[in-house]
C-alpha positions in Angstrom: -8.0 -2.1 4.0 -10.7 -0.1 5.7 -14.2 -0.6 5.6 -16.5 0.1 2.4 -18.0 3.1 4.4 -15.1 4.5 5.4 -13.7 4.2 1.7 -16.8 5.9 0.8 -16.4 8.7 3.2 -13.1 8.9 1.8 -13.6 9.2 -1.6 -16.7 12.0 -1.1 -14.4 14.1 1.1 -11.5 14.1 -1.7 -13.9 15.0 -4.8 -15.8 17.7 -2.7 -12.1 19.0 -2.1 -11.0 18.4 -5.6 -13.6 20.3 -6.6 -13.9 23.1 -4.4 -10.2 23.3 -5.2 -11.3 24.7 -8.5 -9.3 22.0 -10.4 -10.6 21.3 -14.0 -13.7 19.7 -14.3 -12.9 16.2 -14.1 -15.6 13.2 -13.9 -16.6 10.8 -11.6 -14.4 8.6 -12.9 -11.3 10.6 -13.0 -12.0 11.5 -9.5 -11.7 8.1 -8.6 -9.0 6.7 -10.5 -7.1 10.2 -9.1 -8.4 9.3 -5.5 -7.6 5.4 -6.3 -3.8 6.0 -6.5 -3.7 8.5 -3.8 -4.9 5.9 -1.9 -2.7 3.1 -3.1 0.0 5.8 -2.6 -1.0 6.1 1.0 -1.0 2.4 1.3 2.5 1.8 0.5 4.4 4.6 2.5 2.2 3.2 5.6 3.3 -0.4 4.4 7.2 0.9 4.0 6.8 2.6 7.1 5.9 -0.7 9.2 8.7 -2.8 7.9 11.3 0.5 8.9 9.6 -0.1 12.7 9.7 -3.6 12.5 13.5 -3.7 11.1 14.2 -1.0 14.2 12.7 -3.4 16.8 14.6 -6.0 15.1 11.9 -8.2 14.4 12.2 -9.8 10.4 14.8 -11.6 8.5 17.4 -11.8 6.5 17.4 -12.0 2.7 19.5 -15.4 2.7 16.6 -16.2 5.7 13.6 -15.7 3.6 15.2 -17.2 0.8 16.1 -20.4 2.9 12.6 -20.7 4.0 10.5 -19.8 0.7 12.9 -22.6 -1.1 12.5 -24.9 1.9 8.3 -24.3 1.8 8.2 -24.8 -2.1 10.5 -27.8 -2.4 13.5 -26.2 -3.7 16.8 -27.3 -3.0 18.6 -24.8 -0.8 20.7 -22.0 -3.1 24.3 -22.9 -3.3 27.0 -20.6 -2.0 
């Protein structure tokens, strides 16, 4: 996540645009919680888009793997086949 400042920055940049857009009036709030998902929107295709490079550099594991090793770290006994 970046830092408060920059999220600040952020945030004033998108409402001034929002609102020199013309859009409807909206409030502070509804700037934010419209800004707050754009962001967590952002977050995930970034996210998605550095597992797709890691999977291409073949770096990662299976399904079965992770499973093997989540069960093995919580004390589960391994899945049965």
């Amino acid at each position: 996540m970046i830092a408060t400042r920059e999220l600040i920055d952020s945030f004033h940049q998108y409402a001034i645009e929002q609102i020199q857009a013309g859009e409807a009036p909206l409030s502070v709030d509804q700037l934010y919680d419209r800004w707050r998902t754009q962001q967590e929107h952002d977050e995930t295709i970034r996210s998605i888009r550095t597992g797709l490079e890691q999977m291409r550099r073949g770096e990662g594991m299976t399904l079965d793997e992770a499973d093997r090793q989540i069960r093995e770290h919580v004390g589960l006994l391994p899945r049965q086949s």
